[in-house]
Backbone as JSON Lines, residues from 0, in Angstrom:
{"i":0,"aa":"X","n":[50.56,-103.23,-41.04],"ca":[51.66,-102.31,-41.22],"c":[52.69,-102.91,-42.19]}
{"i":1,"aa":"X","n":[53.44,-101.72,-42.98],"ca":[54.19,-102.7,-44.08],"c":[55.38,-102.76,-43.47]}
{"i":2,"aa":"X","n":[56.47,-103.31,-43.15],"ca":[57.39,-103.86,-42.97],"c":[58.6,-102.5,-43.94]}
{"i":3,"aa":"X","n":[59.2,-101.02,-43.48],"ca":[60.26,-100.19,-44.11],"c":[61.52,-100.3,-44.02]}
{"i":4,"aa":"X","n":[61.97,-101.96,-43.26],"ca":[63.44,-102.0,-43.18],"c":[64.55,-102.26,-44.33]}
{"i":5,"aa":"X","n":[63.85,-102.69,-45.09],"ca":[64.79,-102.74,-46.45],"c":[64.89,-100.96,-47.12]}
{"i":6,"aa":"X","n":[63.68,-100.76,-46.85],"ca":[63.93,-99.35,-47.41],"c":[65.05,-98.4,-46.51]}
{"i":7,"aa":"X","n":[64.79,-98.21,-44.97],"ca":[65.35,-98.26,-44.38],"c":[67.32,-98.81,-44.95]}
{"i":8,"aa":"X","n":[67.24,-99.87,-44.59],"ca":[68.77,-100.64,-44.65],"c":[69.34,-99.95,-46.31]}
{"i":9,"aa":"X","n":[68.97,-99.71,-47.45],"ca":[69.24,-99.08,-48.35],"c":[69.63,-97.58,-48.46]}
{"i":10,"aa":"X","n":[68.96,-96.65,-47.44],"ca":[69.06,-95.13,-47.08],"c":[69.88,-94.64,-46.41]}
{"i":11,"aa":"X","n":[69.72,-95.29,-45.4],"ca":[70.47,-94.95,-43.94],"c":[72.15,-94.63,-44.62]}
{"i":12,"aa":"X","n":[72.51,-93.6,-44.68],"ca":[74.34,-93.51,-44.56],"c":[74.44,-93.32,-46.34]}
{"i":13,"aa":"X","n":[72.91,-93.12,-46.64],"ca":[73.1,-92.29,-48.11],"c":[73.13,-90.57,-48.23]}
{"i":14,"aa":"X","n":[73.69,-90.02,-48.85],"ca":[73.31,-88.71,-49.33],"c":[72.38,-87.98,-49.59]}
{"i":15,"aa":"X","n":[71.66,-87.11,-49.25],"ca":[70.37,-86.89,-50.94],"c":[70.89,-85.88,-51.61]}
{"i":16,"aa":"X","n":[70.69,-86.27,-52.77],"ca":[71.47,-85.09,-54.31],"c":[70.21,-84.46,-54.45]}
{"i":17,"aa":"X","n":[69.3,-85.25,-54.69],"ca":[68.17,-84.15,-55.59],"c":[66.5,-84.77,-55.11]}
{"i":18,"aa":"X","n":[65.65,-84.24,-54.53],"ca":[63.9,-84.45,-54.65],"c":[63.55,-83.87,-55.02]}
{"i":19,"aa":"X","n":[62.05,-84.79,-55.75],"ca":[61.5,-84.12,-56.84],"c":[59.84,-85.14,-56.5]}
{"i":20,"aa":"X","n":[58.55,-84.55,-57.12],"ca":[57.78,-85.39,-57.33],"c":[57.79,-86.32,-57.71]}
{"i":21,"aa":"X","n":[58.96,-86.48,-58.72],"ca":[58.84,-87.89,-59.05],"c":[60.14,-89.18,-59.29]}
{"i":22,"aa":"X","n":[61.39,-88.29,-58.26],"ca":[62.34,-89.63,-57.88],"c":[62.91,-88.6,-56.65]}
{"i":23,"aa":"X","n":[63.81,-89.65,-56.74],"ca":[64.48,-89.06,-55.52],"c":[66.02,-89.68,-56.03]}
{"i":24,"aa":"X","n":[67.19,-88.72,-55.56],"ca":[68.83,-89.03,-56.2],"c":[69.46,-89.09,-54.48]}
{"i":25,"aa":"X","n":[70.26,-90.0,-54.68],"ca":[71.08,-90.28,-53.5],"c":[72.3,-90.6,-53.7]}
{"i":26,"aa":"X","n":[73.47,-90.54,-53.24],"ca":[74.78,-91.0,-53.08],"c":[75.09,-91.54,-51.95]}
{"i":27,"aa":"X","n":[75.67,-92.9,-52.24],"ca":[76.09,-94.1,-51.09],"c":[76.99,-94.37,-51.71]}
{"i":28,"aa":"X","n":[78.12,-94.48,-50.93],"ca":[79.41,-95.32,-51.51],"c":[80.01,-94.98,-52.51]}
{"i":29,"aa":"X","n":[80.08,-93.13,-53.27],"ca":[80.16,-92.66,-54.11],"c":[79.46,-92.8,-55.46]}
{"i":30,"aa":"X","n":[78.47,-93.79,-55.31],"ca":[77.69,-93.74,-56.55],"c":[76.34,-93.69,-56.23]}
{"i":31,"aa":"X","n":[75.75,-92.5,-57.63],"ca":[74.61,-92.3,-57.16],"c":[73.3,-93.48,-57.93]}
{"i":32,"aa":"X","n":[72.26,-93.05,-57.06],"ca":[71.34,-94.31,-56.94],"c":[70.14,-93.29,-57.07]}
{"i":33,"aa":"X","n":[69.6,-93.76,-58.25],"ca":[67.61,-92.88,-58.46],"c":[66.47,-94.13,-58.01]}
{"i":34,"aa":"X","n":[65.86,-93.42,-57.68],"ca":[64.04,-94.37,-56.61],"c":[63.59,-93.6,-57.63]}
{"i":35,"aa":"X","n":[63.24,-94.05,-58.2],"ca":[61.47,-93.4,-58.82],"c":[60.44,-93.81,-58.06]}
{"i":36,"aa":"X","n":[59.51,-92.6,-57.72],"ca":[58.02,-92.95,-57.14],"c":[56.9,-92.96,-57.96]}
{"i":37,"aa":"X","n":[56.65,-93.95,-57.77],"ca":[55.44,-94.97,-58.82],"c":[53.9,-94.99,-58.18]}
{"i":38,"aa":"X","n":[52.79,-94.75,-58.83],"ca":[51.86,-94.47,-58.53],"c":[50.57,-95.08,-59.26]}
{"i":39,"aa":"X","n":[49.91,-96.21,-58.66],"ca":[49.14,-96.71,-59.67],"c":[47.73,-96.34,-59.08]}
{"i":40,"aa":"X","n":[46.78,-96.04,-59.51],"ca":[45.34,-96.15,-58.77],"c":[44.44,-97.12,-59.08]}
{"i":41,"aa":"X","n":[44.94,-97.61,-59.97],"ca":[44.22,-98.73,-60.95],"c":[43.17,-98.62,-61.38]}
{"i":42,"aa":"X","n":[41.79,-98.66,-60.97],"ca":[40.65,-98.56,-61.71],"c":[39.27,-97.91,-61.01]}
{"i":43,"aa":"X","n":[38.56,-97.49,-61.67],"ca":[37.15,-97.42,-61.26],"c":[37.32,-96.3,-59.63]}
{"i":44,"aa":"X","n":[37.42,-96.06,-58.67],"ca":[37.37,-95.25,-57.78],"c":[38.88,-95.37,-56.73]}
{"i":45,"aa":"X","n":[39.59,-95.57,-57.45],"ca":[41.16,-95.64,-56.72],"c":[41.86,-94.8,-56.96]}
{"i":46,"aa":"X","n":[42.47,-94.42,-56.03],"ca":[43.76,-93.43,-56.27],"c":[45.22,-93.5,-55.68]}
{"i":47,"aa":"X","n":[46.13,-93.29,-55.87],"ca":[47.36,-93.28,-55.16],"c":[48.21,-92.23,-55.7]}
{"i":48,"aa":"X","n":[48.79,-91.24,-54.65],"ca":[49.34,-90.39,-54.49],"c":[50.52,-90.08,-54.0]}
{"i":49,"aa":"X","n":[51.97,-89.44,-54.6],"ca":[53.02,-89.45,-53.44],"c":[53.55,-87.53,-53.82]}
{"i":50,"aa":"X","n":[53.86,-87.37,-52.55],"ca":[54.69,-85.89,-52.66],"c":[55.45,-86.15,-51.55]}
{"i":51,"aa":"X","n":[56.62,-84.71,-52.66],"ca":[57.64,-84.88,-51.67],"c":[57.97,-83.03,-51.06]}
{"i":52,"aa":"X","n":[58.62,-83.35,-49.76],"ca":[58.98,-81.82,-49.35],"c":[60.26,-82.1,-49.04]}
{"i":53,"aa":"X","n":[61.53,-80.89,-49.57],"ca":[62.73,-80.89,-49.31],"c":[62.39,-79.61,-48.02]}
{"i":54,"aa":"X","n":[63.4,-80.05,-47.05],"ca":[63.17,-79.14,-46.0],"c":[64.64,-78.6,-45.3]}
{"i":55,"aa":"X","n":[65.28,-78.07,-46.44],"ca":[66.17,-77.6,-46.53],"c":[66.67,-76.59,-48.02]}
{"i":56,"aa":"X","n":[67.68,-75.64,-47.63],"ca":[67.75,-74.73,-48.75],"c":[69.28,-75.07,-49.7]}
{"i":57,"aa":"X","n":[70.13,-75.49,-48.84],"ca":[71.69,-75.99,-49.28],"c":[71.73,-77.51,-49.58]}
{"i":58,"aa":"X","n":[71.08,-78.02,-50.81],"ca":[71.08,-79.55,-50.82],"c":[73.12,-79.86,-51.23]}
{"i":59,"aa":"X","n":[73.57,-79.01,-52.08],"ca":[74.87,-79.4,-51.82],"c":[75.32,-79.86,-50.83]}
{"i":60,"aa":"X","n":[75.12,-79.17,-49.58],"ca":[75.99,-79.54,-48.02],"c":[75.06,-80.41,-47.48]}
{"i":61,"aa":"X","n":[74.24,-81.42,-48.11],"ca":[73.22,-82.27,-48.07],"c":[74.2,-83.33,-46.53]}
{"i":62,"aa":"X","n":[73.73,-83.52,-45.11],"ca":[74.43,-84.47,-44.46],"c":[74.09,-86.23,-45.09]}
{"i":63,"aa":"X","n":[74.36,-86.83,-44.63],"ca":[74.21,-87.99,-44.62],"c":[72.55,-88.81,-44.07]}
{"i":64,"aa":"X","n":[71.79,-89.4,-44.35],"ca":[70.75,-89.58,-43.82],"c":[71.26,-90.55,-42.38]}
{"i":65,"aa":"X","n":[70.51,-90.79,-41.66],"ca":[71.25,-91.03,-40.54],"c":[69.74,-91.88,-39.96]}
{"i":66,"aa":"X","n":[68.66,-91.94,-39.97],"ca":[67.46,-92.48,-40.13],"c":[66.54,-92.38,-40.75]}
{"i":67,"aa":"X","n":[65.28,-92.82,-40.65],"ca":[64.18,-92.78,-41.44],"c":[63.06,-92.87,-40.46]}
{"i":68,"aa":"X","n":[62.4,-92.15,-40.11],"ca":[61.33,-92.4,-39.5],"c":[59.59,-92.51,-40.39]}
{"i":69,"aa":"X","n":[59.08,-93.59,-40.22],"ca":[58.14,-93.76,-40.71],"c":[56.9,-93.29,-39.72]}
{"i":70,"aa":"X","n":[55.78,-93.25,-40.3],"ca":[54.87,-92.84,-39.85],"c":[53.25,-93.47,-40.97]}
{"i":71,"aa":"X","n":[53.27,-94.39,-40.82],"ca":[51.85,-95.57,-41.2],"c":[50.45,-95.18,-40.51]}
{"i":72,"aa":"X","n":[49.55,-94.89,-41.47],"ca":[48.22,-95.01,-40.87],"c":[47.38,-95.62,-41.95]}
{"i":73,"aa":"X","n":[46.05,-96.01,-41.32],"ca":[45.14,-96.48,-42.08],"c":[43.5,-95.77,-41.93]}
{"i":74,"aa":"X","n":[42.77,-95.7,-42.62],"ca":[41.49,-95.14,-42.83],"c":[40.14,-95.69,-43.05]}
{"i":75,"aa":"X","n":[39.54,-96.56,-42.56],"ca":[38.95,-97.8,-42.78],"c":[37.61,-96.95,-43.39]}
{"i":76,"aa":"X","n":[37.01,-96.0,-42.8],"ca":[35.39,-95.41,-43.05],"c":[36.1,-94.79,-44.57]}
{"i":77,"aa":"X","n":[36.7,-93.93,-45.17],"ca":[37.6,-94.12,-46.02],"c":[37.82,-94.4,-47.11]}
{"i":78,"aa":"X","n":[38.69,-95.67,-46.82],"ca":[39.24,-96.08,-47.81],"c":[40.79,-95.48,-48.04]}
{"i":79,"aa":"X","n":[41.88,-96.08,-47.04],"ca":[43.15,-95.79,-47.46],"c":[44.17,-95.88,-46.39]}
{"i":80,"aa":"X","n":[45.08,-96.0,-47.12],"ca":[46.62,-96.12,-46.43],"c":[47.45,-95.08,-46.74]}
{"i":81,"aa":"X","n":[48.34,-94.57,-45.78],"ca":[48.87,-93.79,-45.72],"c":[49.93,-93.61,-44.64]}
{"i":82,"aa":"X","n":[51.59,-93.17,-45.91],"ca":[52.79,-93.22,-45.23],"c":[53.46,-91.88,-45.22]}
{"i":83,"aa":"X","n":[54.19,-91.62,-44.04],"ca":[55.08,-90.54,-44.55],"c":[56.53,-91.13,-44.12]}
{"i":84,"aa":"X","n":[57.53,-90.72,-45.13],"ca":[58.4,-90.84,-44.96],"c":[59.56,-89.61,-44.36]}
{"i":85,"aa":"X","n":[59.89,-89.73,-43.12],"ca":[61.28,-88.56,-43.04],"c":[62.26,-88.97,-42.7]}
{"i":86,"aa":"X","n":[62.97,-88.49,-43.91],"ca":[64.65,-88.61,-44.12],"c":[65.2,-87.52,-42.9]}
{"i":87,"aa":"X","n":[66.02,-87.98,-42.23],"ca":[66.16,-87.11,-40.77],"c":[67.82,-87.29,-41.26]}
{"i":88,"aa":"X","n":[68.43,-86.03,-41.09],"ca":[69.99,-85.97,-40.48],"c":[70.63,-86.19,-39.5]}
{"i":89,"aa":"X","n":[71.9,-85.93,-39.37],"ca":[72.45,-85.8,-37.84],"c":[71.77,-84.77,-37.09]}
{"i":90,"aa":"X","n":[71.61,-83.66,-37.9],"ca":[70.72,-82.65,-37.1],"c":[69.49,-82.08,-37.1]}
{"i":91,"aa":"X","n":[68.6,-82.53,-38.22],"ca":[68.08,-81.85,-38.44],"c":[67.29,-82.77,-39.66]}
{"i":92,"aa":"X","n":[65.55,-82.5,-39.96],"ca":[65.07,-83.49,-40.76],"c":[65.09,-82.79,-42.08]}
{"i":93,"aa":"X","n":[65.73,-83.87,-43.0],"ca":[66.28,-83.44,-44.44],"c":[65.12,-83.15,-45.44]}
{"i":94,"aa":"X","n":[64.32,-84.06,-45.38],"ca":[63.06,-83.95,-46.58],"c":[61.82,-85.12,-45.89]}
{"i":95,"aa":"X","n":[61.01,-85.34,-46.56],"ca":[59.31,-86.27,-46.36],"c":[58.8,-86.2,-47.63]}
{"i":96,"aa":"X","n":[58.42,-87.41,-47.93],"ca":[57.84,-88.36,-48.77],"c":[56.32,-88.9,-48.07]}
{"i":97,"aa":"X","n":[55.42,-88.19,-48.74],"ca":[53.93,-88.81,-48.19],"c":[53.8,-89.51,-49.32]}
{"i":98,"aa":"X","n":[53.0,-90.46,-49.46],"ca":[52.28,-91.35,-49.87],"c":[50.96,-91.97,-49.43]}
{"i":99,"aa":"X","n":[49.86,-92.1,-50.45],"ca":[48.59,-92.62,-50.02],"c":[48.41,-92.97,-51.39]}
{"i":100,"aa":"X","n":[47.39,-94.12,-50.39],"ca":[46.79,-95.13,-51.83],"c":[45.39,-95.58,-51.2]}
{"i":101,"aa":"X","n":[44.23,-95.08,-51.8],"ca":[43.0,-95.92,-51.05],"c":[41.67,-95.67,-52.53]}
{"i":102,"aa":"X","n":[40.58,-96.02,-51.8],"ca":[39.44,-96.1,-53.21],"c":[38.55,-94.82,-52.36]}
{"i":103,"aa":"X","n":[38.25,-94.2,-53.03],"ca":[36.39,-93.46,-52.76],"c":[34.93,-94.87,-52.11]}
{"i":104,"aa":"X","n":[35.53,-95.48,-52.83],"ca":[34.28,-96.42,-52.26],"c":[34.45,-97.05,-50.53]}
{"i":105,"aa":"X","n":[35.89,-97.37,-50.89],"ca":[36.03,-98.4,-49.65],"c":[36.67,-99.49,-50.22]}
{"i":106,"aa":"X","n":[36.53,-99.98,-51.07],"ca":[37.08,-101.18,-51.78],"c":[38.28,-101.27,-51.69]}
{"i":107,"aa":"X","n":[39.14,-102.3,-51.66],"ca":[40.23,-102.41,-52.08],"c":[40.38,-102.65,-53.67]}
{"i":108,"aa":"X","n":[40.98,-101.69,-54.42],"ca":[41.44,-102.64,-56.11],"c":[42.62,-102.69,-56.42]}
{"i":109,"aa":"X","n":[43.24,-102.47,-55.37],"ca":[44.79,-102.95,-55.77],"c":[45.55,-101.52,-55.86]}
{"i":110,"aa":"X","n":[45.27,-100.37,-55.38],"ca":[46.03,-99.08,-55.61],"c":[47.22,-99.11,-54.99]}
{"i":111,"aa":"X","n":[48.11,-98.47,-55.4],"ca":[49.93,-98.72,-54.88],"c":[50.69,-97.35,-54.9]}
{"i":112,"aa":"X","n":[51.59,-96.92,-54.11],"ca":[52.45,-95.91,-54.28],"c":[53.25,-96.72,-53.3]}
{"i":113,"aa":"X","n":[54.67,-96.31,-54.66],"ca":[55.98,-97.25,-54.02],"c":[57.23,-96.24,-54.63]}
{"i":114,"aa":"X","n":[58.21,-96.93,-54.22],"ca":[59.63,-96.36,-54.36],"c":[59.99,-97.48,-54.92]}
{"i":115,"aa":"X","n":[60.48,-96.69,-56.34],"ca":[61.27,-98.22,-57.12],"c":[62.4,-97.65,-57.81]}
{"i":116,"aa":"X","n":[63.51,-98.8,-57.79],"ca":[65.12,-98.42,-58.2],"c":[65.74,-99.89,-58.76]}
{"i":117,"aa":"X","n":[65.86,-99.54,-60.61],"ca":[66.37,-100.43,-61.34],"c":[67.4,-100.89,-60.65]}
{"i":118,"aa":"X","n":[68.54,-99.58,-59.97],"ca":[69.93,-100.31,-60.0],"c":[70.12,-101.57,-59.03]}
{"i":119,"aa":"X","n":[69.04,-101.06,-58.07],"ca":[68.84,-102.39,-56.85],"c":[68.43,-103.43,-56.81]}
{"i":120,"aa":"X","n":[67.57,-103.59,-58.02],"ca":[66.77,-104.26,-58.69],"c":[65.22,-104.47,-57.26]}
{"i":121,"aa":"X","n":[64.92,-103.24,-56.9],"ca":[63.9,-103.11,-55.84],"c":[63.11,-102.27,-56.04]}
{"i":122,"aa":"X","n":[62.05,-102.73,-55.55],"ca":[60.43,-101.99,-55.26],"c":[60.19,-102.13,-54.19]}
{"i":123,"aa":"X","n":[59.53,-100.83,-53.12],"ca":[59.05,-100.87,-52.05],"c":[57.79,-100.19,-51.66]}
{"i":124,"aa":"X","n":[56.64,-100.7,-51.39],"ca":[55.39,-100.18,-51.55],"c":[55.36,-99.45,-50.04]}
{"i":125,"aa":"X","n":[54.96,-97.72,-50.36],"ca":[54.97,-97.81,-49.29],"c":[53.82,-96.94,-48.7]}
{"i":126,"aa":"X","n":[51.86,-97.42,-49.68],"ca":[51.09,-97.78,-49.34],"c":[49.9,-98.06,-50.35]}
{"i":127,"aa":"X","n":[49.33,-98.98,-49.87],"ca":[48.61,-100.28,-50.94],"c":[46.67,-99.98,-50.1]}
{"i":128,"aa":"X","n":[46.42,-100.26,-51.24],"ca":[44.93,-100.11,-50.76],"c":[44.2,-101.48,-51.83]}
């Protein structure tokens, strides 16, 4: 299992401005902060995948994220890992971030889907095959 507390400790008591397939915008501390989601499959029968669902219609009156609940599995006959991410409110769950990364064969070759943010100077994989 990968270890989501940094991702976690970065979110928690952020905003969300904007999701999209391919970042995500947040406000903490009045300044906003972009994750790009990064997706490598690397070679020969690998893949890695991330989508996102906003599950809400008023992102203006966007609350505060308030947890993160993860949800980790693995696929051994397969080939893959697989995360979902939900951004949960005070009341109500804000958006989810799936992610998977595994091979057709079974192999591991190194496939990755992560959340990465220059301003933090951080990358967080959040699943590797």
């Amino acid at each position: 299992m990968i270890d989501h507390s940094e991702l976690q400790d970065i979110l928690v008591g952020a905003r969300l401005v904007e999701l999209s397939q391919d970042y995500m915008l947040v406000q903490k501390d009045g300044v906003e902060i972009r994750f790009d989601f990064v997706t490598d499959g690397v070679e020969c029968c690998g893949f890695a995948n991330i989508e996102t669902t906003l599950l809400t219609d008023d992102i203006k009156e966007m609350p505060a994220i308030v947890k993160l609940n993860f949800e980790d599995s693995k696929d051994e006959r397969f080939g893959g890992r697989f995360c979902t991410v939900n951004l949960i409110g005070a009341s109500k769950q804000l958006g989810r971030i799936s992610a998977e990364a595994g091979s057709a064969s079974g192999w591991e070759y190194g496939a990755f889907a992560s959340v990465k943010c220059a301003v933090k100077n951080f990358e967080h994989i959040l699943a590797e095959w």
